[in-house]
N, C-alpha and C positions, 0 to 999 in steps of 0.2 A: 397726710396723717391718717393710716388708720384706726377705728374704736370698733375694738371684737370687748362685746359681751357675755361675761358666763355667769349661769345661774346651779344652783344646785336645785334638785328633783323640789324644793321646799319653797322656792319661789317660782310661782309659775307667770312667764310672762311668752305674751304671743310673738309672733315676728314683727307685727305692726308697732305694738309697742317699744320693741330690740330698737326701730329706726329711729320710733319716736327718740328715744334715750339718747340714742347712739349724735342725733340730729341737735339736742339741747348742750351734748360734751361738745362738741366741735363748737357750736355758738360761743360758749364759755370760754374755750380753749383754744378759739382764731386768731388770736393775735401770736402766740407759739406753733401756730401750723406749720413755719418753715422751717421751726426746728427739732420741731419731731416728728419721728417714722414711725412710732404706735402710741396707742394707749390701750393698754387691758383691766377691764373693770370685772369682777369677780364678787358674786351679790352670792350671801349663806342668808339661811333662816335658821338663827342661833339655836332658836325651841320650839322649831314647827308652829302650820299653820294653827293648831289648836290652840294654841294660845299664844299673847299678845304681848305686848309690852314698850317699856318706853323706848326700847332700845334694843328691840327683836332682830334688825336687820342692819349687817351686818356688808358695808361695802369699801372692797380693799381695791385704791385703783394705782395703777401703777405706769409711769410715761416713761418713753424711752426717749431723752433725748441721743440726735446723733451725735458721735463720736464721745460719748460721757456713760455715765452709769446711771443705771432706772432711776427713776424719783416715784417712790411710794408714800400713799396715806391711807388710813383707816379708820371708818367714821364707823359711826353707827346712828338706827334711827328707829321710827317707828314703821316706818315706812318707806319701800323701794324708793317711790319719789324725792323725799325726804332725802334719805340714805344718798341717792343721785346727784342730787342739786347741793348737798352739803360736801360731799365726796369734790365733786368739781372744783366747788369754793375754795376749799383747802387745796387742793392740787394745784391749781391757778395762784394762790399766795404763794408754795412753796416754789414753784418754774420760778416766779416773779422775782422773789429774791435770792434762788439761784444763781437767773442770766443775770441780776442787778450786780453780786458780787463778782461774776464773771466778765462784767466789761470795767470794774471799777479794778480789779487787778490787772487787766489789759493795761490802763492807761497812767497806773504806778510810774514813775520814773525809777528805772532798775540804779 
């Protein structure tokens, strides 16, 4: 599974931190690793760094399961980390009962 991170000019984050990020999605997202081949997280700053707010940042992350169609969510927060770890949570509920509906229609008698 790979996780490519993009930011806009408005969030500035290092490389160290990319990994760090990059390190805490897969944690979250390990038990889906064998079913999917990406995840693209994509972080704005709604109203630039000059000002603040409850709900400044803006992260839209989107998993590619294979052979199916992406699964997107969009959180927002105060803060990149924030933004991160709540982004992941919801993406992990929405996989979850995704693959749940997908083996519960498997085992339907047709």
């Amino acid at each position: 599974m790979q996780i490519i991170i993009n930011s806009n000019s408005q969030v500035l984050m290092d490389q160290e931190s990319i990994e760090q990020h990059e390190a805490e999605i897969a944690a979250e997202l390990d038990r889906f690793k064998e079913r999917l081949t990406r995840i693209e997280v994509h972080l704005t700053d709604e109203n630039s760094l000059a000002k603040g707010g409850d709900d400044d940042i803006r992260c839209l992350m989107e998993a590619r399961p294979a052979g199916q169609q992406p699964v997107g969510v969009e959180v927002r927060a105060a803060t990149v980390e924030q933004a991160l770890r709540e982004g992941a949570d919801t993406l992990k509920r929405r996989l979850s009962t995704m693959f749940e509906k997908a083996r519960t229609e498997q085992r339907r008698p047709r």
